[in-house]
Every structure is written in structure tokens, then in C-alpha cells.
N, CA, C and O of each residue as an XYZ file, in Angstrom:
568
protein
N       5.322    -10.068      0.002
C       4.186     -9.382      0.555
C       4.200     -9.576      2.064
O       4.462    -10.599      2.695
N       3.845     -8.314      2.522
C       3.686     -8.686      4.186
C       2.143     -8.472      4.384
O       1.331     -7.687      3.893
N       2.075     -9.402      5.224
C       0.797     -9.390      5.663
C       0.440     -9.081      7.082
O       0.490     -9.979      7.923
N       0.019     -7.656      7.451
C      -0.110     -6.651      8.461
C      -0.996     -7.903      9.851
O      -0.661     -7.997     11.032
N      -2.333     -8.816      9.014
C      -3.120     -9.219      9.917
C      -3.339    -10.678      9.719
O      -4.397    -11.286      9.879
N      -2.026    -11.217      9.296
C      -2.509    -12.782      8.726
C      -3.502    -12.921      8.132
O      -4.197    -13.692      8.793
N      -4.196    -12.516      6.916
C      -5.230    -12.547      6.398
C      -5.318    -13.079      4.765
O      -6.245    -13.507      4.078
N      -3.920    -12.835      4.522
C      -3.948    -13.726      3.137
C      -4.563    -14.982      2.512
O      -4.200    -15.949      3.182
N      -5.200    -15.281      1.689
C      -5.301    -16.492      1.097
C      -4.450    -17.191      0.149
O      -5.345    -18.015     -0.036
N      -3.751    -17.502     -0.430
C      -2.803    -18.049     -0.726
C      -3.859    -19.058     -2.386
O      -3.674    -19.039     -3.603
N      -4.966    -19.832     -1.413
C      -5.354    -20.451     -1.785
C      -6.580    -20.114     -3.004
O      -7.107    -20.908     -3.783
N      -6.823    -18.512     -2.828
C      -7.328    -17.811     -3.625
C      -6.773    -16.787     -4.973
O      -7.371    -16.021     -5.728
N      -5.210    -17.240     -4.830
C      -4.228    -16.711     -5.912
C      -4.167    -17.916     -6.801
O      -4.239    -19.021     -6.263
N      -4.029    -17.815     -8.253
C      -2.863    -18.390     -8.888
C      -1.719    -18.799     -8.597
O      -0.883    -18.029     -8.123
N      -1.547    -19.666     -8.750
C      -0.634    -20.924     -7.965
C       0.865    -20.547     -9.032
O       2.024    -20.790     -8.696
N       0.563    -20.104     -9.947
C       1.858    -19.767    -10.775
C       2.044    -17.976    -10.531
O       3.028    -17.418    -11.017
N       1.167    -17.311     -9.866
C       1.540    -15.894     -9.598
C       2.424    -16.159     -7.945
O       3.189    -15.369     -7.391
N       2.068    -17.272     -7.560
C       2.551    -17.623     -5.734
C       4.052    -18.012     -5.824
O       4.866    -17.851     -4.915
N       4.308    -18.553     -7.061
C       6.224    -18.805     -7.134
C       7.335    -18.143     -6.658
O       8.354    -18.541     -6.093
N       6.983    -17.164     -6.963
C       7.724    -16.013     -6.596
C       7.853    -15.071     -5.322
O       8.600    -14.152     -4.985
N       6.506    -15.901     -4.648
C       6.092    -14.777     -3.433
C       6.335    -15.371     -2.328
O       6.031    -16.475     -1.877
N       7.163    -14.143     -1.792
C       7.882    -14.329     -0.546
C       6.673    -13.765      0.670
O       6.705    -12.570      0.963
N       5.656    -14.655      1.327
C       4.692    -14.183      2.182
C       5.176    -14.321      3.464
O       5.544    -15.352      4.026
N       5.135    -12.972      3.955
C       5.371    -12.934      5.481
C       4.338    -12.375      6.599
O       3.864    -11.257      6.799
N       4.214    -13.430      7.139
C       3.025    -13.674      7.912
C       3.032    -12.175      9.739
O       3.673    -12.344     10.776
N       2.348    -11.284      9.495
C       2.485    -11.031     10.898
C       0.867    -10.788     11.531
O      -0.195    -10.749     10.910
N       1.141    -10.639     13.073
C      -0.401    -10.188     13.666
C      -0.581     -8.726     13.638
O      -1.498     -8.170     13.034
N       0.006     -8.344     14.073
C       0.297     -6.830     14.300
C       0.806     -6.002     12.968
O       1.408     -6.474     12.003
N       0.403     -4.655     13.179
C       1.325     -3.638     11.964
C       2.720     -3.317     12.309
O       3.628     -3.237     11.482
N       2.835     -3.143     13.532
C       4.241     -2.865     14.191
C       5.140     -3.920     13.413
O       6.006     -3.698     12.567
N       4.573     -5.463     14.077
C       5.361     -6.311     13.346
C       5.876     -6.575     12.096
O       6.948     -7.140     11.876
N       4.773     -5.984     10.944
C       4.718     -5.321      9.422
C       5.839     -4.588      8.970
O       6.649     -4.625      8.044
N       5.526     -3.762     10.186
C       6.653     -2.616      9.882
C       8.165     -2.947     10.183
O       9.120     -2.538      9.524
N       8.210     -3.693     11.207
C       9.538     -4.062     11.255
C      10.116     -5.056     10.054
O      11.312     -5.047      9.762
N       9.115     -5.946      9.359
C       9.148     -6.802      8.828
C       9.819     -6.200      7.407
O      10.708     -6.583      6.647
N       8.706     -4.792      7.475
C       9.443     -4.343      5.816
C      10.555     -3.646      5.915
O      11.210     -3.596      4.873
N      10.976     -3.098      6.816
C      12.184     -2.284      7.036
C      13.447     -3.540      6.999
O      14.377     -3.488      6.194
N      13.337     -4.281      7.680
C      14.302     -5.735      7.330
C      14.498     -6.266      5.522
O      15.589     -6.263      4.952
N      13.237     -6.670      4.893
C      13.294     -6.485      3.662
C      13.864     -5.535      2.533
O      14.601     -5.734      1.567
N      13.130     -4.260      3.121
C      13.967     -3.144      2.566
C      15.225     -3.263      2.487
O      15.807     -3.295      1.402
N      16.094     -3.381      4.151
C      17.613     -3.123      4.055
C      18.088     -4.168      3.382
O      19.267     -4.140      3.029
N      17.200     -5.384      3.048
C      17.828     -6.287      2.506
C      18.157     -5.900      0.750
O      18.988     -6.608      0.182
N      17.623     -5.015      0.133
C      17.991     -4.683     -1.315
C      17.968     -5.519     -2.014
O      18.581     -5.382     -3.073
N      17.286     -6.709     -1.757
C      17.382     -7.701     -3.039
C      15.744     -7.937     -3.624
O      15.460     -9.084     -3.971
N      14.975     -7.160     -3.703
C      13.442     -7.490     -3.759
C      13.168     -5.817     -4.337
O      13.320     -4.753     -3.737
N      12.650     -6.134     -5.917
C      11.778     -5.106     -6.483
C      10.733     -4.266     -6.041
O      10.470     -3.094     -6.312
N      10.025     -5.344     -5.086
C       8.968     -4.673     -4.950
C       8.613     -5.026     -3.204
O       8.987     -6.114     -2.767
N       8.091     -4.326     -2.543
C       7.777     -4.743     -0.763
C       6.576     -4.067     -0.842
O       6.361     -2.908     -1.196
N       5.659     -5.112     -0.391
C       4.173     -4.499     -0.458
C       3.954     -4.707      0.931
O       4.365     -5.761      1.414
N       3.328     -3.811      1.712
C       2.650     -4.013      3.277
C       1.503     -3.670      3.802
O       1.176     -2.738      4.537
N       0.823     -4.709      3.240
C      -0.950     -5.019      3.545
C      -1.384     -4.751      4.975
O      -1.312     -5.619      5.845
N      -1.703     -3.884      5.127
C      -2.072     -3.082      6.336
C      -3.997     -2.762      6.694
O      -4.564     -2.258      7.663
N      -4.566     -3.401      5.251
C      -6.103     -3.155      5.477
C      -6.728     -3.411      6.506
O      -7.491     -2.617      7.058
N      -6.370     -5.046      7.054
C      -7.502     -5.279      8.018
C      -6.596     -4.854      9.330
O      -7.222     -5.315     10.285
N      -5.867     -4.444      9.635
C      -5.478     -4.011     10.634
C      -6.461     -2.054     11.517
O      -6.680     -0.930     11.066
N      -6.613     -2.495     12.356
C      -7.459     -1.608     13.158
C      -7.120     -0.057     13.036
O      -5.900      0.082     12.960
N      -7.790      1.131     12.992
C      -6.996      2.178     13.077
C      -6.397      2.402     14.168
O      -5.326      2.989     14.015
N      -6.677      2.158     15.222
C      -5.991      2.313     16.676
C      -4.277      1.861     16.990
O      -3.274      2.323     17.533
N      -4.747      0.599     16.218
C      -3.251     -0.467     16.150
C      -2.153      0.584     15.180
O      -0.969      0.783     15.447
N      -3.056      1.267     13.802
C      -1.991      2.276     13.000
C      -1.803      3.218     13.484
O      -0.730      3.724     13.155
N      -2.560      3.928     14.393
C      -1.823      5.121     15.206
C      -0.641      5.020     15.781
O       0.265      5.853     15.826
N      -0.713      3.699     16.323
C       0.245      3.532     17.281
C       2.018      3.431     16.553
O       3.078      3.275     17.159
N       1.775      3.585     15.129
C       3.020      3.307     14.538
C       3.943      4.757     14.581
O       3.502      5.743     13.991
N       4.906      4.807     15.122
C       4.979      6.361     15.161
C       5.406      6.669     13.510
O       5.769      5.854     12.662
N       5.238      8.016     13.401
C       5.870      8.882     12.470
C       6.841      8.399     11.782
O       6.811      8.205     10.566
N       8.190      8.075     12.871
C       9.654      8.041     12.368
C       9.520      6.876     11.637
O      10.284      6.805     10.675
N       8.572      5.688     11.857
C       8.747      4.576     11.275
C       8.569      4.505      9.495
O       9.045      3.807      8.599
N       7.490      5.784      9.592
C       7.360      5.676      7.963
C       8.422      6.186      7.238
O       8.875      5.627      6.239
N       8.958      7.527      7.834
C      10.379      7.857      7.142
C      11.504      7.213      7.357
O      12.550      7.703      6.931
N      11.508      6.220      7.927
C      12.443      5.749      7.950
C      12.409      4.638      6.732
O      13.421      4.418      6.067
N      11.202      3.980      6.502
C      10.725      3.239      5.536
C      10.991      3.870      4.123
O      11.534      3.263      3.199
N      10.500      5.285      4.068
C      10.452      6.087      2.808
C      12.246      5.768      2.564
O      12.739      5.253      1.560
N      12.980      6.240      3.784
C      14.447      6.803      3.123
C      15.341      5.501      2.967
O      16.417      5.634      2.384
N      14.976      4.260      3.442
C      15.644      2.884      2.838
C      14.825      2.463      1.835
O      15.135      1.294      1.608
N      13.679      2.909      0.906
C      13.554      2.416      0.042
C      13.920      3.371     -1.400
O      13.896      3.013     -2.578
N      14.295      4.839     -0.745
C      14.857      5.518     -1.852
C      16.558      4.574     -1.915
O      17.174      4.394     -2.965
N      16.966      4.158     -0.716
C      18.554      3.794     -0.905
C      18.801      2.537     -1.806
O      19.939      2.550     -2.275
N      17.972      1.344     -2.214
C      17.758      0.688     -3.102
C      16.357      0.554     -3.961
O      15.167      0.810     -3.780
N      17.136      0.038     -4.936
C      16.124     -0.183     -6.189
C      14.848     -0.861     -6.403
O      14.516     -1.469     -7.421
N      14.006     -0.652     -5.082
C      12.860     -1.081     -4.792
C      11.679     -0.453     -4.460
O      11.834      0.590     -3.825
N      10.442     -0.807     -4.723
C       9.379     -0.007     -4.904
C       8.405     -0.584     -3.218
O       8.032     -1.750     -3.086
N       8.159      0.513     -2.121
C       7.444      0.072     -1.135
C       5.946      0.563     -1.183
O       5.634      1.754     -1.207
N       5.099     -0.438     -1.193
C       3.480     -0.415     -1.771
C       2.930     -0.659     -0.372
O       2.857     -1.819      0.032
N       2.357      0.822      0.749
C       1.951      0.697      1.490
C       0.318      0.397      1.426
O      -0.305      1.359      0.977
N      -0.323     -0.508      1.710
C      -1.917     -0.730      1.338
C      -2.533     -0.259      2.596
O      -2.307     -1.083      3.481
N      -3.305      0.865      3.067
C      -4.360      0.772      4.074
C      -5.464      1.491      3.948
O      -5.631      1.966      2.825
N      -6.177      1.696      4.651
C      -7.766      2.458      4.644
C      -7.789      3.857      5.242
O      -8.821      4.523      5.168
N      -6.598      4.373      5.885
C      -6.685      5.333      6.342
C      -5.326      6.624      5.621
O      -4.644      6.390      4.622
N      -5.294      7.172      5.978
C      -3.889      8.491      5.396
C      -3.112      8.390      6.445
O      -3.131      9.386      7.168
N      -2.304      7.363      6.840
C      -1.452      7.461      8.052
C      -0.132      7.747      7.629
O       0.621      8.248      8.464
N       0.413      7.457      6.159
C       1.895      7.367      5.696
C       2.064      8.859      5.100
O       1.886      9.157      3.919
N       2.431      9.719      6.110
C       2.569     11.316      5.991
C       3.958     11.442      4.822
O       4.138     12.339      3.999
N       4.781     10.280      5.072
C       5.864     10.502      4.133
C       5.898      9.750      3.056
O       6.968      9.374      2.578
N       4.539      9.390      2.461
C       4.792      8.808      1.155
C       5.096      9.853      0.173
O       4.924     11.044      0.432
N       5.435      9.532     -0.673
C       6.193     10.402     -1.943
C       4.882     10.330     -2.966
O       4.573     11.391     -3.509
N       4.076      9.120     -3.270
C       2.689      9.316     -3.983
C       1.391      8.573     -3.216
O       1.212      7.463     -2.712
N       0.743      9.544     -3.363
C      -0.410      8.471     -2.871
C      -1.453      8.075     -3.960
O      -1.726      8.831     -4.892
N      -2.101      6.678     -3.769
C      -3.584      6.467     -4.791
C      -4.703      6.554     -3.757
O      -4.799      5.927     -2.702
N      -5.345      7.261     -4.164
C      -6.377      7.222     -3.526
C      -7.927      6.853     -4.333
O      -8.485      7.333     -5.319
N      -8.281      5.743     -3.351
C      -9.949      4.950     -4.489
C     -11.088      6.060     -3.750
O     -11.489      6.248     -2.601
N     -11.303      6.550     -4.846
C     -12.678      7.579     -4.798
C     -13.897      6.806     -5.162
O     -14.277      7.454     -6.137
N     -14.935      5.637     -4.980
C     -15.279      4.889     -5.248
C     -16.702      5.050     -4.634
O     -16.674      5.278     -3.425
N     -17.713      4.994     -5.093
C     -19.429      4.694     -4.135
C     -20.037      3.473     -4.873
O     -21.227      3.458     -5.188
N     -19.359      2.655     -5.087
C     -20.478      1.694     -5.816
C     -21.313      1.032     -4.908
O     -21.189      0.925     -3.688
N     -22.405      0.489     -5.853
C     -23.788     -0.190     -5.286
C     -23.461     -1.678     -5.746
O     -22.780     -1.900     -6.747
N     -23.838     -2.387     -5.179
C     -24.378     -3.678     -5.740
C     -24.677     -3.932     -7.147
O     -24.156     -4.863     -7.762
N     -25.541     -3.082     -7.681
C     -26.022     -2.739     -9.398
C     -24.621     -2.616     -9.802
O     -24.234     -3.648    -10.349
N     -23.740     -1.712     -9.719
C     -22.164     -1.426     -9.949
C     -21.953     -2.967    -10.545
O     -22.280     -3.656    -11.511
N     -21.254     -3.031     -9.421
C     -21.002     -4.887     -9.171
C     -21.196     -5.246    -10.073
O     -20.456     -5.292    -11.056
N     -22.235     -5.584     -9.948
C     -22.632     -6.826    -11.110
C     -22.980     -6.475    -12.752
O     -23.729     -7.191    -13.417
N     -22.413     -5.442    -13.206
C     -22.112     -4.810    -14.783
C     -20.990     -5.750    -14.974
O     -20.322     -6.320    -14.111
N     -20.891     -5.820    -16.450
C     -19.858     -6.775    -16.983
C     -18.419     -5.725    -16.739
O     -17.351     -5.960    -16.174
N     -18.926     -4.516    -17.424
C     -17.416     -3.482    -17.255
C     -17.649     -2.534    -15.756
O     -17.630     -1.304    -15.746
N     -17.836     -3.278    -14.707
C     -17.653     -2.540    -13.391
C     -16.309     -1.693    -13.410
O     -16.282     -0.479    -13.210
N     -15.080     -2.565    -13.704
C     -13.611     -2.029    -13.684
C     -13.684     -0.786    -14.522
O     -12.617     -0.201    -14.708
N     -14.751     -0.303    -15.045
C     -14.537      0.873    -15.955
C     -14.920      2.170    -14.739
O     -14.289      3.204    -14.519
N     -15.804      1.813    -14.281
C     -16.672      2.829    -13.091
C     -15.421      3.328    -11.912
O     -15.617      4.282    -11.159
N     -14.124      2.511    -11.900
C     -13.474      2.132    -10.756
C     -12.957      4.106    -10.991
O     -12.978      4.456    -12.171
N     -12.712      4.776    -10.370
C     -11.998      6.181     -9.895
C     -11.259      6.200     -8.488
O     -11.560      5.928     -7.326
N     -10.240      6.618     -9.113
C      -8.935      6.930     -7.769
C      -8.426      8.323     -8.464
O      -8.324      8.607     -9.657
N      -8.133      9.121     -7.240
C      -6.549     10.019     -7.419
C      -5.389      9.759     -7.099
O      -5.096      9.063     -6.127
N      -4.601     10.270     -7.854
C      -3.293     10.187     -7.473
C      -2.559     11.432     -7.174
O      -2.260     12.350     -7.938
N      -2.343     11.293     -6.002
C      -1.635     12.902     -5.225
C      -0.114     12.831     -5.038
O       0.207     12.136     -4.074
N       0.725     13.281     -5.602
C       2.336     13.502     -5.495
C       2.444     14.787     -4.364
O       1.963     15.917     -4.283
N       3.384     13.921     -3.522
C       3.997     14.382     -2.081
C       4.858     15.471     -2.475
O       5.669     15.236     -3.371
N       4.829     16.402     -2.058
C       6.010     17.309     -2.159
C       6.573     17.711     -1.166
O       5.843     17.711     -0.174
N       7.880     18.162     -0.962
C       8.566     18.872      0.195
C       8.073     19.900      0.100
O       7.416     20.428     -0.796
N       8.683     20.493      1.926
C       8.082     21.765      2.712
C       7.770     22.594      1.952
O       6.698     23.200      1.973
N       8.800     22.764      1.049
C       9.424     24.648      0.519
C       8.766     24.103     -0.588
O       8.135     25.147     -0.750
N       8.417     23.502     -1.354
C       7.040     23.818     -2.551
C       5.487     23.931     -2.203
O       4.721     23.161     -1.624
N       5.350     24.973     -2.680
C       3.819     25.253     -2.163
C       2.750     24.512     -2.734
O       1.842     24.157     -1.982
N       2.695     24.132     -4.307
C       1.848     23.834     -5.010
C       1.337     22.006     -4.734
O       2.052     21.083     -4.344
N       0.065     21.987     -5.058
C      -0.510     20.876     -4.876
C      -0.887     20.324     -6.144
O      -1.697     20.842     -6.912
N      -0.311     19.329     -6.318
C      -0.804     18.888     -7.682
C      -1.527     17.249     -7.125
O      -1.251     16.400     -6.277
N      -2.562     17.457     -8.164
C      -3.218     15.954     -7.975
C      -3.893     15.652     -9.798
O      -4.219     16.278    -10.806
N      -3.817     14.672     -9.424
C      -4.646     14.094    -10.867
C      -5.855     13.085    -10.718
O      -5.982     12.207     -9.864
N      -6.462     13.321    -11.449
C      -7.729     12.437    -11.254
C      -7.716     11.292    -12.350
O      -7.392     11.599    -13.497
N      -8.031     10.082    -12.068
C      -7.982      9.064    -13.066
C      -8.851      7.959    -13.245
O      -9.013      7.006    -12.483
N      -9.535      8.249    -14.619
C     -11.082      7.029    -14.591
C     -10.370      6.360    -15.530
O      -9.720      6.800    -16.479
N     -10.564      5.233    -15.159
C     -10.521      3.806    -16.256
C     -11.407      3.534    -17.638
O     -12.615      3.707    -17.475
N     -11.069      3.210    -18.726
C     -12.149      3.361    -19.678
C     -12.283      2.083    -20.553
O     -11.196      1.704    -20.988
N     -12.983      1.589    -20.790
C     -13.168      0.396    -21.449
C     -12.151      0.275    -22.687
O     -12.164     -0.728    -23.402
């Protein structure tokens, strides 16, 4: 996992889910980004997640364009899955997006089956030359 804003807790995971996890600490997203593109070329890791939430929108503008495709096209070249996390639509070249469609209240919250209320879409990226937009909508159900 990279961590866009040093913000991880470590100490708030399962100590037997942490074995395995390779945490890399940065301040910046830039630094993120370089961080996962290194990982990436490295091909030995299933999965590269890059926690980008608490990082500022200003700081994600600043990431250019090329950086995400460049991200997209070394993680099609090995057998690894890149899990961009942020608050805004900045990764123009993701191939899927989730998106949390979500208004809960406080009342929400505190229901035993909140996780049922939870709604996201999921929108598949397509190239130029297909016109069609497909999205799916997806509620969780007890």
C-alpha cells in the first residue's frame, strides 16, 4: 500500500492482515506516484493500492495526465491489479471506476445493517472509437 499523505494506522489493522504489507510511506501524491510506478515495474506484487484520499485537490492536479497512463499501461504489462483510492475523478485513464453514491446521516450509522444502505457505481472505461456508456448500479443486500 502506498500511502499518498502518511496517514496510515498500522495500529488500527489486524496485526495478522499487516504480514504481508509492504507500507510505503510518502508526503506528497507525486511521491505516490512515483512510488507506484517503481512497484508496478517491479512485477512481483498482485495488488498496488495508492491511497490518495487525504491528499489535497490542488496537490492532484498537479499530477499530470501522462502519469496516470503511464501507470494504467505498466500495470496492464504485469499481472497486477492498481487500486487508485481518491475523492475526486482525476484518473482519466482508469479502465473501471467505483464510484460511492452515498448520503448517510448519523441515524444510517448507527443501524446494525448500515453496510446494506452502502451504494456505489461502477463505470467501465472505454476507448475513443466506442460510443456507448455503460454503467451499473450496485446496492448491497443483507
Amino acid at each position: 500500500m502506498i500511502d499518498g499523505s502518511d496517514s496510515f494506522d498500522p495500529g488500527s489493522s489486524d496485526n495478522s492482515a499487516l504480514r504481508h504489507l509492504l507500507w510505503v510511506r510518502c508526503r506528497k501524491a507525486f511521491d505516490a506516484i512515483k512510488a507506484a510506478d517503481f512497484l508496478l515495474r517491479d512485477g512481483n506484487f498482485p495488488l498496488v493500492i495508492v491511497d490518495l484520499v487525504l491528499n489535497t485537490p490542488e496537490e492532484l492536479r498537479k499530477i499530470p495526465q501522462t502519469s496516470w497512463y503511464r501507470l494504467q499501461r505498466l500495470a496492464e504489462a504485469v499481472p497486477t491489479v492498481c487500486l487508485i483510492i481518491n475523492r475526486q475523478g482525476i484518473v482519466g485513464s482508469a479502465q473501471l471506476k467505483i464510484v460511492l453514491e452515498n448520503s448517510w446521516t448519523l441515524q444510517t450509522l448507527e443501524k446494525e445493517n448500515a453496510i446494506s444502505h452502502l451504494r456505489f457505481r461502477i463505470q467501465r472505461s472505454h476507448r475513443k472509437s466506442e460510443l456507448s456508456d455503460q454503467r451499473s448500479e450496485v446496492r448491497l443486500a443483507n
